[in-house]
C-alpha positions as CSV (number, residue, x, y, z in Angstrom):
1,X,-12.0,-17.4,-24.2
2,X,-13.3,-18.7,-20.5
3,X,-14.3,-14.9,-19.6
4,X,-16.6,-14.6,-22.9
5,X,-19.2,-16.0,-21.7
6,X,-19.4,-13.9,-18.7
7,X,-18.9,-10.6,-20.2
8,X,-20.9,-12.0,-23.1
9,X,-24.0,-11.3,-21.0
10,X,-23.3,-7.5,-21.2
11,X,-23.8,-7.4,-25.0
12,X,-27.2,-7.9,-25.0
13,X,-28.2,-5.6,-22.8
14,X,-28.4,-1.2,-22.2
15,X,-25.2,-0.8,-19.8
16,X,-24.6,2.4,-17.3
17,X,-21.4,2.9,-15.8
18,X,-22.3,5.5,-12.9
19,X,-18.4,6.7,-13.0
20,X,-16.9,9.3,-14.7
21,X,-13.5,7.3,-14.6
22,X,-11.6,7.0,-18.0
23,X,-9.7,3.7,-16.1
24,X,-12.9,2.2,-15.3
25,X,-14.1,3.0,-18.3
26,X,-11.0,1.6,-20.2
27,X,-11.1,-1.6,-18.3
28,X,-14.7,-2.2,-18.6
29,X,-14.3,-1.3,-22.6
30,X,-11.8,-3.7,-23.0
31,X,-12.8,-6.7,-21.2
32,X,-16.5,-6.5,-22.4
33,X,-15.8,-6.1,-26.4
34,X,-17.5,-2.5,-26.1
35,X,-19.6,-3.2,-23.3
36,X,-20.3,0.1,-21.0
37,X,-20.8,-1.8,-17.7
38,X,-23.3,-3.4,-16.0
39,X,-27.5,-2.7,-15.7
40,X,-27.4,0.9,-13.9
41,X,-24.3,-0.1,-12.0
42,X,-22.7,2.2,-9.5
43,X,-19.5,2.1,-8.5
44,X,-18.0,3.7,-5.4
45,X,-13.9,3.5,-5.2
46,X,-12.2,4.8,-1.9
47,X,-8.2,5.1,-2.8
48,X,-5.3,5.9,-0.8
49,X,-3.5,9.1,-0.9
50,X,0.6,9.5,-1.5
51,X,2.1,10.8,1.5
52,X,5.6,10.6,3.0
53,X,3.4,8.6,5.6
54,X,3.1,6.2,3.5
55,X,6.6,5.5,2.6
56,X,8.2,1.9,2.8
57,X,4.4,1.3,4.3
58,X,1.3,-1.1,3.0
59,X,-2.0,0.2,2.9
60,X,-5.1,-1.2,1.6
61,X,-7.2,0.4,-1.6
62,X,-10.8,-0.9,-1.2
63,X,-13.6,-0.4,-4.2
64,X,-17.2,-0.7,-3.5
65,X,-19.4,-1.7,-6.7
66,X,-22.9,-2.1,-6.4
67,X,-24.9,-3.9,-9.4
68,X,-28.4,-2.5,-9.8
69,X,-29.9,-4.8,-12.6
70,X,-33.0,-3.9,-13.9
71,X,-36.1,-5.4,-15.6
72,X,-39.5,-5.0,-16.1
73,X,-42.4,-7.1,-15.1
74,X,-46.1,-6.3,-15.7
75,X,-45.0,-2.7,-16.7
76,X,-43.4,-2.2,-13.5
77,X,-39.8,-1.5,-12.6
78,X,-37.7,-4.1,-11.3
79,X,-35.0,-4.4,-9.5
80,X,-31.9,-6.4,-8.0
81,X,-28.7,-5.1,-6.0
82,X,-26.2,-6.9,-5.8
83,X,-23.4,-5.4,-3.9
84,X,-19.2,-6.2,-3.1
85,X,-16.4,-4.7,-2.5
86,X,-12.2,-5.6,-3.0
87,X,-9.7,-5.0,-1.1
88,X,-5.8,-4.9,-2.3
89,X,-2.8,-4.1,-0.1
90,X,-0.3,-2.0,-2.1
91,X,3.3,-1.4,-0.4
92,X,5.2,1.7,-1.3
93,X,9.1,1.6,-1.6
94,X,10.9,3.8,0.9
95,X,9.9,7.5,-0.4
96,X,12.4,11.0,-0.6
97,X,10.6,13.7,0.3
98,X,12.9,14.6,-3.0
99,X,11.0,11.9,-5.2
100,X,7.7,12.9,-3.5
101,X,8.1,16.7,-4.5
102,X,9.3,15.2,-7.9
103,X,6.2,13.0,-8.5
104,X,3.6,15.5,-7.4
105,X,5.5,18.5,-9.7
106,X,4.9,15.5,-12.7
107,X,1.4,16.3,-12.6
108,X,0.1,12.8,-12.6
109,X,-1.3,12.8,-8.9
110,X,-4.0,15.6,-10.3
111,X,-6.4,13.6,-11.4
112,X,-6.0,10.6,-9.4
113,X,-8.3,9.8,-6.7
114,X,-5.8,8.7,-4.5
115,X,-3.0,10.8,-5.6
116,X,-0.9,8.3,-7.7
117,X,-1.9,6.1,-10.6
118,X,-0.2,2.5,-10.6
119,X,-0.2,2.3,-13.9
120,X,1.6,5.1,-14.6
121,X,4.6,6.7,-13.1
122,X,2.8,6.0,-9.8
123,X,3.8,2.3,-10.6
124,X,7.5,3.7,-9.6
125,X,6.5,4.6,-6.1
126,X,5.2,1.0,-5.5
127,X,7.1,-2.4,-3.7
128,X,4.3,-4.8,-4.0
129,X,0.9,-5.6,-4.9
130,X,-1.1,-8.4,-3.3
131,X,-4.4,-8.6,-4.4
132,X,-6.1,-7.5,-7.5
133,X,-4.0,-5.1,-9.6
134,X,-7.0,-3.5,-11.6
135,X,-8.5,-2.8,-8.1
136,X,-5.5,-0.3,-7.6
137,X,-6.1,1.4,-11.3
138,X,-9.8,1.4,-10.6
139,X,-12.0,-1.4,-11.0
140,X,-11.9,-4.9,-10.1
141,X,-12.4,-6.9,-13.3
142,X,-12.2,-10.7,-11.4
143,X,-14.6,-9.8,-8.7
144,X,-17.3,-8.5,-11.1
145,X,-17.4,-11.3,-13.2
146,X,-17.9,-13.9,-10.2
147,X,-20.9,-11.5,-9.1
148,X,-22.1,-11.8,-12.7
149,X,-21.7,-15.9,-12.1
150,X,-23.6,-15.7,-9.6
151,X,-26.2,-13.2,-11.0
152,X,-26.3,-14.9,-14.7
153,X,-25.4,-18.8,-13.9
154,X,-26.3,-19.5,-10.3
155,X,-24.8,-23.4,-9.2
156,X,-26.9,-26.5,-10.5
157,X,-27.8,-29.4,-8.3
158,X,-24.9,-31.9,-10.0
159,X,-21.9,-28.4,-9.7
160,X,-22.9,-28.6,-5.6
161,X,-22.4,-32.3,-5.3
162,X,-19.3,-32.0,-7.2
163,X,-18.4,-29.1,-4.9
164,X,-17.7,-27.1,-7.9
165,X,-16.3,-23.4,-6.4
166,X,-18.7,-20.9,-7.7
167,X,-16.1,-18.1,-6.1
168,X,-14.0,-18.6,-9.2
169,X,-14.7,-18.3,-12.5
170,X,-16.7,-21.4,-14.0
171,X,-15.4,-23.3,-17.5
172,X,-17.1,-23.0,-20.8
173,X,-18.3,-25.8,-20.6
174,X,-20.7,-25.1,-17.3
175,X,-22.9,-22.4,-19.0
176,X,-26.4,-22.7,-20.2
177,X,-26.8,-20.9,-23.4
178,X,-25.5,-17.3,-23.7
179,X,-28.8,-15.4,-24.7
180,X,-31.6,-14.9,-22.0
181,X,-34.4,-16.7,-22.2
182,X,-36.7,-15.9,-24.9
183,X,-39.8,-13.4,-23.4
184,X,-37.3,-12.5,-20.3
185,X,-36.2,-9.0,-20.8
186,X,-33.3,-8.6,-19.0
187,X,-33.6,-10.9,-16.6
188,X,-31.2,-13.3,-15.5
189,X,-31.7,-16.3,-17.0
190,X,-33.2,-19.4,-14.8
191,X,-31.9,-22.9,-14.8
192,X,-33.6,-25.7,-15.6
193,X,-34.1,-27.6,-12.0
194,X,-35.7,-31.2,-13.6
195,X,-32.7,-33.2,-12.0
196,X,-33.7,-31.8,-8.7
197,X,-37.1,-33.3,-9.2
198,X,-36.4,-36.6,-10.7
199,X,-34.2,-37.7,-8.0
200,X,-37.1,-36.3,-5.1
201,X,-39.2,-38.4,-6.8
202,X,-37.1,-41.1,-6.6
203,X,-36.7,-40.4,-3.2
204,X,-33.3,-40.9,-2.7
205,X,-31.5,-40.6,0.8
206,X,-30.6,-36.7,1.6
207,X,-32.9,-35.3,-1.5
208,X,-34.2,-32.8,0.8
209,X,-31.1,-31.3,1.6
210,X,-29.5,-31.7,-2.1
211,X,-32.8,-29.7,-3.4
212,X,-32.2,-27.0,-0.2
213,X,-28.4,-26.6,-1.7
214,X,-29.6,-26.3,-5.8
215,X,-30.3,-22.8,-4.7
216,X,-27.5,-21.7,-2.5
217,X,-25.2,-19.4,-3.9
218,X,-22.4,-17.5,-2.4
219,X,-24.9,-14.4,-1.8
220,X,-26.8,-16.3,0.8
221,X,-23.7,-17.2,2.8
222,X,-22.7,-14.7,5.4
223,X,-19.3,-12.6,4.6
224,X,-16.4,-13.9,5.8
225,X,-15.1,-12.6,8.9
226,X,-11.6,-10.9,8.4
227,X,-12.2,-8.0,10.8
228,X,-13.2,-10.1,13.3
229,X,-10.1,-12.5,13.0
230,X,-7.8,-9.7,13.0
231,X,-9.5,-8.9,16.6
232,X,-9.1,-12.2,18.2
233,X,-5.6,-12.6,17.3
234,X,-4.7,-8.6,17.4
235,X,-3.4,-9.1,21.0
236,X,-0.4,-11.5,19.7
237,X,0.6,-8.7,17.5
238,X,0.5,-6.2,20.5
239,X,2.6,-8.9,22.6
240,X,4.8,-8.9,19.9
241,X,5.9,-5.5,19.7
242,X,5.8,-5.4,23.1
243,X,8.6,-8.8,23.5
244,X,11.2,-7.3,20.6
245,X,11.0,-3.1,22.4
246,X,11.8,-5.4,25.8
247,X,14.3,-6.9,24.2
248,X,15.9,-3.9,22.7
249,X,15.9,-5.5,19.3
250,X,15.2,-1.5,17.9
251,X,18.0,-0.2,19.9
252,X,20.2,-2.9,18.4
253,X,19.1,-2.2,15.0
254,X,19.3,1.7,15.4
255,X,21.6,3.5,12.7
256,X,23.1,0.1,11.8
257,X,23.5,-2.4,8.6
258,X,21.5,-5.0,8.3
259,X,21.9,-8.0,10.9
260,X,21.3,-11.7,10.7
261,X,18.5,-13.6,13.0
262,X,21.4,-15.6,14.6
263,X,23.7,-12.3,15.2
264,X,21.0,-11.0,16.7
265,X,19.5,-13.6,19.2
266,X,23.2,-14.1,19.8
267,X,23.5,-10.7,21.5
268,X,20.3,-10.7,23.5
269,X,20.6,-14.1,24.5
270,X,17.7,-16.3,22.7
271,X,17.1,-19.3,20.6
272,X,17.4,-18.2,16.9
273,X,14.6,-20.0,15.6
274,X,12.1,-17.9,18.8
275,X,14.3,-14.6,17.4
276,X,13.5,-15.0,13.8
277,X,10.0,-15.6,14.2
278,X,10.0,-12.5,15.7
279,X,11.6,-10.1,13.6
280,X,9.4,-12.0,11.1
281,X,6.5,-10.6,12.2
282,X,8.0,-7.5,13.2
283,X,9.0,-7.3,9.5
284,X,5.4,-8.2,8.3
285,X,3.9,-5.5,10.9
286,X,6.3,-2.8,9.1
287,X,8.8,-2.6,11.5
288,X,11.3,-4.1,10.4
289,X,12.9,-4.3,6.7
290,X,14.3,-7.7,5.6
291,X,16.5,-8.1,3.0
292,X,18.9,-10.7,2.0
293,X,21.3,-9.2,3.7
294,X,19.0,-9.6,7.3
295,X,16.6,-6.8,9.6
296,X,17.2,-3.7,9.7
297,X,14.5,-1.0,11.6
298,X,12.1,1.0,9.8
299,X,12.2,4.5,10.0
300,X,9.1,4.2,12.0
301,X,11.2,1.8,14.6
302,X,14.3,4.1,14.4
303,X,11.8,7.5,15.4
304,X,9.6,5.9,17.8
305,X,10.7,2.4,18.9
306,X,14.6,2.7,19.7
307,X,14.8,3.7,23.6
308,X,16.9,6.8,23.0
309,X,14.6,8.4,20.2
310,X,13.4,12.0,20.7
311,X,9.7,10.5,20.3
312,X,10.1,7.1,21.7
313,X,7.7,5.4,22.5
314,X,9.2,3.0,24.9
315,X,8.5,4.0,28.0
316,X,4.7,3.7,27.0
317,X,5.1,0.4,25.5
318,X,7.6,-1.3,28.8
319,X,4.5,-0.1,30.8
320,X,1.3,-1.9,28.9
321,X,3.3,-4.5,28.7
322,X,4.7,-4.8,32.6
323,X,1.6,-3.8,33.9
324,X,-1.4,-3.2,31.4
325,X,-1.3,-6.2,29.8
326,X,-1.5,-8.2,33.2
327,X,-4.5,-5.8,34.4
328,X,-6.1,-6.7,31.6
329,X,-5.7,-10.9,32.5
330,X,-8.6,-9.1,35.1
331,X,-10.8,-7.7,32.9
332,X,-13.9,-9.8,33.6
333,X,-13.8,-9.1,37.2
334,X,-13.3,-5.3,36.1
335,X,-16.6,-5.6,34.3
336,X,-18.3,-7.4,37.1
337,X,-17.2,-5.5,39.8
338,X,-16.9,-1.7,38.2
339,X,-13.7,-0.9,39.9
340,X,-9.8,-1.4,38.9
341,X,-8.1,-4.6,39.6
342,X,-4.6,-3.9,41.1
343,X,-5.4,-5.5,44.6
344,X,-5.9,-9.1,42.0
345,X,-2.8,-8.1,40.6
346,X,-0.7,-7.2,43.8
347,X,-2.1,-10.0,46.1
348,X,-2.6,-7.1,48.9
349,X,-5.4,-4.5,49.4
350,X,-4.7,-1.1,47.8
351,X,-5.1,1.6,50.0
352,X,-3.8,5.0,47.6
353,X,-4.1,3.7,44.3
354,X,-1.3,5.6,42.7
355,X,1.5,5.4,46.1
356,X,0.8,1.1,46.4
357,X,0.1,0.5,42.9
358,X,2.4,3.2,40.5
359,X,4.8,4.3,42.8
360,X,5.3,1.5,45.2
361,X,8.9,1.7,44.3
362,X,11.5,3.9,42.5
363,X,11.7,1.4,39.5
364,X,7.8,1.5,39.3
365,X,7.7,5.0,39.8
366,X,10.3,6.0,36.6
367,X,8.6,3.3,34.6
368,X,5.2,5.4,35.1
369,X,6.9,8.5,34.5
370,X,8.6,7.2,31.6
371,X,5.4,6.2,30.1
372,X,3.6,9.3,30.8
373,X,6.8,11.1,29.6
374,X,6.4,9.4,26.1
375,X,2.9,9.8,25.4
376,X,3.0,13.1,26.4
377,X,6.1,14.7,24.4
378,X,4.5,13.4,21.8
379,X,1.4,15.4,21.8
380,X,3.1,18.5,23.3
381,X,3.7,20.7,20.4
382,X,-0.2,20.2,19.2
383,X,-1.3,21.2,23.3
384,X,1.0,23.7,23.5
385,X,-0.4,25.2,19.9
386,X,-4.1,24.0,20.0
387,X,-4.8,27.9,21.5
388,X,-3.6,31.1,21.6
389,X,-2.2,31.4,25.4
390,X,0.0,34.5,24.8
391,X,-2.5,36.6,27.2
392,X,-0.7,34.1,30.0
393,X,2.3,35.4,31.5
394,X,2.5,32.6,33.9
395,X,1.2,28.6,34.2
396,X,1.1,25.9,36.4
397,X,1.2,22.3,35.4
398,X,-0.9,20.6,38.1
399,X,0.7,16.7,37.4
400,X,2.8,17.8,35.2
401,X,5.2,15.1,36.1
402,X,8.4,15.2,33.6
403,X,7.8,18.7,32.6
404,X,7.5,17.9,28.9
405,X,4.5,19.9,28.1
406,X,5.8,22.6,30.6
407,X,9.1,22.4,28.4
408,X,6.5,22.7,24.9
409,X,4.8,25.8,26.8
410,X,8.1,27.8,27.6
411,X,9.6,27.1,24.0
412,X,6.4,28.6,22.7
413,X,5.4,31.4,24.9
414,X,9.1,32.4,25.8
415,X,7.2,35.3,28.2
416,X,5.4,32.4,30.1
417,X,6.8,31.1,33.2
418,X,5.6,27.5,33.9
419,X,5.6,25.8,37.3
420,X,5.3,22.0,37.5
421,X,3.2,20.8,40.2
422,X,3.8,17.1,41.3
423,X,4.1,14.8,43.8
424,X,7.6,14.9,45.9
425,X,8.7,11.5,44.7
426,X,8.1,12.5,41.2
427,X,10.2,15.8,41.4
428,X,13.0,14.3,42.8
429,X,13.1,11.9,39.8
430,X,12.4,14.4,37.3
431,X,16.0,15.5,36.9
432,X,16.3,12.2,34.9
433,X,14.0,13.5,32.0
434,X,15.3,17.4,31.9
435,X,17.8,18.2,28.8
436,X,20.0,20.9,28.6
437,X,17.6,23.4,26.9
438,X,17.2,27.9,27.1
439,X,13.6,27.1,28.2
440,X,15.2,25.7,31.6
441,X,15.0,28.9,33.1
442,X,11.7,29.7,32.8
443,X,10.7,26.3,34.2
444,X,10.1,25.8,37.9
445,X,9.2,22.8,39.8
446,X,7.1,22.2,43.0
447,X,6.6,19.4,45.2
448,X,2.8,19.0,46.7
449,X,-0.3,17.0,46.6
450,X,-2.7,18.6,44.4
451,X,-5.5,17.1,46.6
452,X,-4.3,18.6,49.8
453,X,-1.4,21.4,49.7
454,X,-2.0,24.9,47.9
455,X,-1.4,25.2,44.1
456,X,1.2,27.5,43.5
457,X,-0.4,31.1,41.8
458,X,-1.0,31.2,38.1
459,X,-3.0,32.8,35.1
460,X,-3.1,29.5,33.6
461,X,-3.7,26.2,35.3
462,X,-2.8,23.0,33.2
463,X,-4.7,18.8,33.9
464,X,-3.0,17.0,31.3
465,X,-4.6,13.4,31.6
466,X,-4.9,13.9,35.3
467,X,-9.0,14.1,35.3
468,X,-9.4,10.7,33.8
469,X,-8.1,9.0,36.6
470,X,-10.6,9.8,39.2
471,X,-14.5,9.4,39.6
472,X,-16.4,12.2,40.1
473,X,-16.4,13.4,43.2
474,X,-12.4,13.8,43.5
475,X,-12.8,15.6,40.0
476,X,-15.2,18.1,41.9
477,X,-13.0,18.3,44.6
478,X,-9.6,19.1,42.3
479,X,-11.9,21.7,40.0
480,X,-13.0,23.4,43.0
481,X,-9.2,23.6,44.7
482,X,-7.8,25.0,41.1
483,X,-11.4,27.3,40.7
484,X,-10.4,28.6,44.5
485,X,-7.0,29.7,43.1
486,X,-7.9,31.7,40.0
487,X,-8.5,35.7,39.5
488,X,-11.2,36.0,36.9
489,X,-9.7,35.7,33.5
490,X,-7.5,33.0,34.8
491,X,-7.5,30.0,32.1
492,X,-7.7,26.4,32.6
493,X,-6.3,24.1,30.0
494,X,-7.4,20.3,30.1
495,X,-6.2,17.7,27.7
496,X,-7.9,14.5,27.6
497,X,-8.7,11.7,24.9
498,X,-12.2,12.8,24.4
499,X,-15.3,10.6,23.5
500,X,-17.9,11.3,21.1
501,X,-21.1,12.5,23.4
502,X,-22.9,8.9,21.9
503,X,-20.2,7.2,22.9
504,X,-19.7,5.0,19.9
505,X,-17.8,6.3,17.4
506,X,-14.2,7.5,19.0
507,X,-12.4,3.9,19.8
508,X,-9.5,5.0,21.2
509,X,-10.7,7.1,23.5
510,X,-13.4,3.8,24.6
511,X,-10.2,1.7,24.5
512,X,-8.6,4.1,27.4
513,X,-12.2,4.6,29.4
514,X,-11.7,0.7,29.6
515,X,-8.5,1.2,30.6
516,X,-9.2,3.5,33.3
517,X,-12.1,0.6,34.2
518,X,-9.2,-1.6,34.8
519,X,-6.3,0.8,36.5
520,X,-7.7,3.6,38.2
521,X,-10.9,5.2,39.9
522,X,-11.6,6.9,36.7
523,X,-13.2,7.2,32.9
524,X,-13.0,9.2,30.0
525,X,-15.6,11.3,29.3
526,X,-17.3,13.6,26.6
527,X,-17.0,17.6,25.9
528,X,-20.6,17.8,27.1
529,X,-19.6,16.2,30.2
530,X,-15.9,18.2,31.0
531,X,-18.6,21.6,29.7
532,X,-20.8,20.5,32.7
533,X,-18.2,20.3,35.3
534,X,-16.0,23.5,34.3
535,X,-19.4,25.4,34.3
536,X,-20.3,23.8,37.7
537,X,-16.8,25.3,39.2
538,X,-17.1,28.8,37.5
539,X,-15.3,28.3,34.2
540,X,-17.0,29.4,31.0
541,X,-16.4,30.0,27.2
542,X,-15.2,26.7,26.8
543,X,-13.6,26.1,24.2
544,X,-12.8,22.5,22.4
545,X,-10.1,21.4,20.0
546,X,-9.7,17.7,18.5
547,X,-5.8,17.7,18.1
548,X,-6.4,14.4,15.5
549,X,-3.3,12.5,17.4
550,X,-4.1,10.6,21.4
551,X,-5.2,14.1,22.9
552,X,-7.9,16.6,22.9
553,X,-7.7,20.4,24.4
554,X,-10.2,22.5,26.2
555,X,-9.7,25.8,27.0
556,X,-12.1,27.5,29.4
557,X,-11.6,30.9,31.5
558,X,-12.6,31.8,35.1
559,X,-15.5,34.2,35.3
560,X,-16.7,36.2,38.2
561,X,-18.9,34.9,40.7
C-alpha cells in the first residue's frame, strides 16, 4: 500500500494524540495499523456551527495540527514543530427550521464541535464537499502524511531535477528504508547526499544551485497567498453584485420558477453569453440557485436583494455603486491630500458638501435617502432595543432623514413621541418611505438645519451616523447646539460603526473611516474618543453597546453644570 510507508514511520515510535476526539482518534487508528498519532502532536480543529444561517450556504471548516517531534541529543530534549492547517468548504442544502429543530432534538449535534457530524445524520444536512472529507469529521489524514514526507523523506537531488511534487504523496519506490537510522532515536532519518557531491566535484554547469535545491522542501517556501488573491480580485465580486441589483436580475427572479440565462438577458436587454456569466458568479457567490431547470434567487437575494424587500438592501448597494465606487477611482489623491474627492468627481468646486454633492438634485437626493433608508431599517430594531429608553416620553431624531429608526422607537416605546429633524428637501421627500403603520401618529417631522435653526424640545436627542461625517470642530459645534437644548437627565443616543481604541482590529468600521476619507469631512472614531467629546459638552454615564450587526449605540445623559 503507497500510504504504508508513511504511516509506517509511526510504528516505531511513542505517539501522543493531544485530542480527546473519538473521530480523530478513529481515523488516526485506522490509517496507522494502531498508531496513536504523531511525536507529542497537538491538534487544534475550529468547526462550523449548524444554524438556519447557514442554510443552502458554504462555509469553510479549517483544522490546525501542529507536529511536535521529539528526540534526544546529548541528554537533552529536542525538538521540531512542524505546523499546517486545512481548509474544506462544505455547502449545506436549503434547511427547515422544521428539519433544524428535528436534527438538533436527534441528539447528534451534542457532542459535535461544530454542531453536526458529516458522517452521521449530519451528512443529511449537507450539498457538497470540496476539499478534504476527513477534515469535516476531524482530522485531515492527506495533509498529515505530506508533512510526514516532508518530515521523514525530505526531496533528493535527482526527485528536484525530475521536478518530482513533494506536495503529494511520493511512490514506494522513492523511500529510503523504513526504520531510522541505526543510533538515531527518533529522529528523522537523513538522506544520503553523495550524488550531490560527486557531481560538484565534477564541476558541472549549475552544481551550485542543484546542491542549494537538494535541501529545499515545501517548509522553506512561503505559504501560498489565497487571502491575498481573494483581496485583489474582491472588487470584481463587489462590481458584480452591484451590475445584476442594477439590473434588477433579483427583482426578476423574486417569488418566481426558475428562469433560463437567455429568458433572462432577453427581458433586461443584454447579450446572453455577458448575462450568464453573471448569474454564474452570482450563483457561485450564493445568490443565486442553479439548477437544470435555470437561476432562481436565494433566500438571501429574495430578503435583501429584491428592490421591494422589507430589508432590502438596494438602495445601499445603487449608491456604492453610482457614487462610491467612482470616489474610490480617487482614492490615492484622498490619501495624499486628507480630504474627500467629490470636486475630482464633479469637475466643479464643492462649496456645501452634502447640497452640491448628495443632494444636488431630487434623483441624487432619494438615491441618498434610499441608501441611508436601507442600512438603517436594518439595524433599527437592535438601536431601538440596545437600552432601556422607557424613562423618555419624548425624542428627537436630529438627521433622522426617512424616519425609519423614529418608526423602530414609536413601535417600541408606544408612550414616546419622536420628532424627525432634517433638512427641508429631505422632508418633503420623505412621504416616499412612510407605510401605513399605528406608530404614524406618534411621529412628527421638522424641517431645519441642525447647524443653524433650533432643535425642536426633547428628553431624548437621537445622531444616527450623522457624527461621522464631519471633522471635529463641527462635531463640537452640533454637541454643543444639542447640550444647549437638554434639561439635566435629558439623554443622547448616538449610533455609529465604532472602532477598536487600537484601531486595528474592527475592519468594517476602518473600511467606513476610509470611506468617510473619500466622501465627507469626517472619520470614524473609537468609544474613548465619542466618551471624550460627550464629556466635553456635559454628558456623562456613558454607556456603550456593540450591536454585533453595522452599528454600535451609546447612551449618555445630560448632567448639571
Amino acid at each position: 500500500m503507497v500510504l504504508c510507508p508513511v504511516i509506517g514511520k509511526l510504528l516505531h515510535k511513542r505517539v501522543v494524540l493531544a485530542s480527546a476526539s473519538p473521530r480523530r482518534q478513529e481515523i488516526l487508528s485506522n490509517a496507522g495499523d494502531g498508531a496513536r498519532t504523531k511525536d507529542a502532536s497537538l491538534m487544534v480543529t475550529s468547526s462550523p456551527v449548524v444554524s438556519c444561517r447557514l442554510s443552502g450556504r458554504e462555509h469553510s471548516v479549517f483544522t490546525g495540527v501542529a507536529i511536535v517531534h521529539c528526540s534526544s541529543k546529548e541528554h537533552q530534549l529536542d525538538t521540531r514543530v512542524s505546523e499546517f492547517y486545512e481548509e474544506t468548504k462544505v455547502k449545506f442544502s436549503e434547511l427547515s427550521e422544521e428539519l433544524l429543530w428535528e436534527y438538533i432534538h436527534s441528539g447528534e449535534p451534542m457532542d459535535k464541535a461544530g454542531g453536526y457530524g458529516i458522517q452521521a445524520l449530519g451528512g443529511m444536512l449537507v450539498e457538497s464537499v470540496h476539499g478534504d472529507f476527513l477534515n469535516v469529521v476531524g482530522f485531515p489524514l492527506n495533509h498529515f502524511c505530506k508533512q510526514l514526507v516532508k518530515l521523514y523523506y525530505p526531496p533528493r537531488p535527482e526527485d528536484l531535477r525530475r521536478r518530482v511534487k513533494h506536495n503529494s504523496i511520493p511512490a514506494v519506490d522513492t523511500f529510503e528504508d523504513l526504520s531510522d537510522v541505526e543510533g538515531s532515536g527518533s529522529e528523522p532519518a537523513q538522506r544520503d547526499t553523495g550524488s550531490c557531491d560527486e557531481k560538484a566535484q565534477a564541476g558541472e554547469a549549475g552544481q551550485a544551485a542543484a546542491e542549494a535545491e537538494c535541501h529545499r522542501t515545501q517548509e522553506t517556501l512561503p505559504p501560498f497567498p489565497t487571502r491575498l488573491l481573494e483581496l485583489i480580485d474582491g472588487f470584481m465580486l463587489s462590481k458584480a453584485l452591484f451590475t445584476a441589483c442594477k439590473l434588477k436580475v433579483f427583482d426578476l427572479l423574486k417569488d418566481e420558477a426558475p428562469q433560463k440565462a437567455a429568458d433572462i438577458a432577453s427581458k433586461v436587454d443584454t447579450s446572453v453569453c455577458g448575462m450568464e456569466r453573471l448569474l454564474n458568479i452570482c450563483a457561485a457567490m450564493g445568490l443565486l440557485e442553479k439548477t437544470e431547470q435555470g437561476y432562481s434567487n436565494t433566500e438571501t437575494a429574495n430578503l435583501y436583494l429584491a428592490s421591494d424587500g422589507e430589508y432590502s438592501l438596494h438602495g445601499i448597494i445603487m449608491h456604492k455603486n453610482d457614487l462610491t465606487w467612482n470616489l474610490f477611482t480617487y482614492l490615492e489623491f484622498a490619501i495624499r491630500e486628507g480630504t474627500h474627492q467629490h470636486h475630482r468627481l464633479l469637475g466643479k468646486k464643492v462649496e456645501d458638501l452634502f447640497q452640491d454633492a448628495y443632494y444636488q438634485s431630487p434623483e441624487t437626493r432619494l438615491r441618498f435617502m434610499r441608501a441611508m433608508h436601507s442600512m438603517v431599517k436594518l439595524t433599527a430594531c437592535q438601536v431601538a432595543t440596545a437600552f432601556d429608553l422607557s424613562r423618555f416620553s419624548s425624542a428627537c431624531d436630529v438627521g433622522g432623514c426617512t424616519g425609519a429608526l423614529a418608526r423602530e422607537l414609536a413601535r417600541e416605546y408606544p408612550r414616546m413621541q419622536v420628532t424627525v429633524f432634517d433638512l427641508p428637501d429631505i422632508i418633503e421627500l420623505a412621504a416616499h418611505f412612510q407605510p401605513a403603520r399605528p406608530q404614524a401618529a406618534q411621529i412628527h417631522f421638522a424641517a431645519g438645519d441642525f447647524f443653524r435653526d433650533p432643535l425642536p424640545s426633547a428628553e431624548l436627542y437621537v445622531l444616527c451616523r450623522i457624527l461621522h461625517d464631519w471633522p471635529d470642530d463641527k462635531v463640537h459645534k452640533l454637541l454643543s447646539r444639542v447640550a444647549e437644548s437638554c434639561k439635566p437627565g435629558a439623554g443622547l443616543l448616538l449610533v455609529e460603526m465604532l472602532l477598536d481604541e487600537e484601531k486595528r482590529v474592527a475592519q468594517r468600521a476602518l473600511m467606513q473611516s476610509l470611506d468617510m476619507l473619500v466622501q465627507t469631512e469626517g472619520r470614524e472614531r473609537s468609544p474613548g474618543e465619542y466618551q471624550c467629546l460627550l464629556e466635553l459638552h456635559g454628558f456623562h454615564q456613558v454607556q456603550v453597546v456593540h450591536l454585533g450587526g453595522v452599528l454600535d449605540a451609546i447612551l449618555a445623559t445630560k448632567v448639571a453644570p
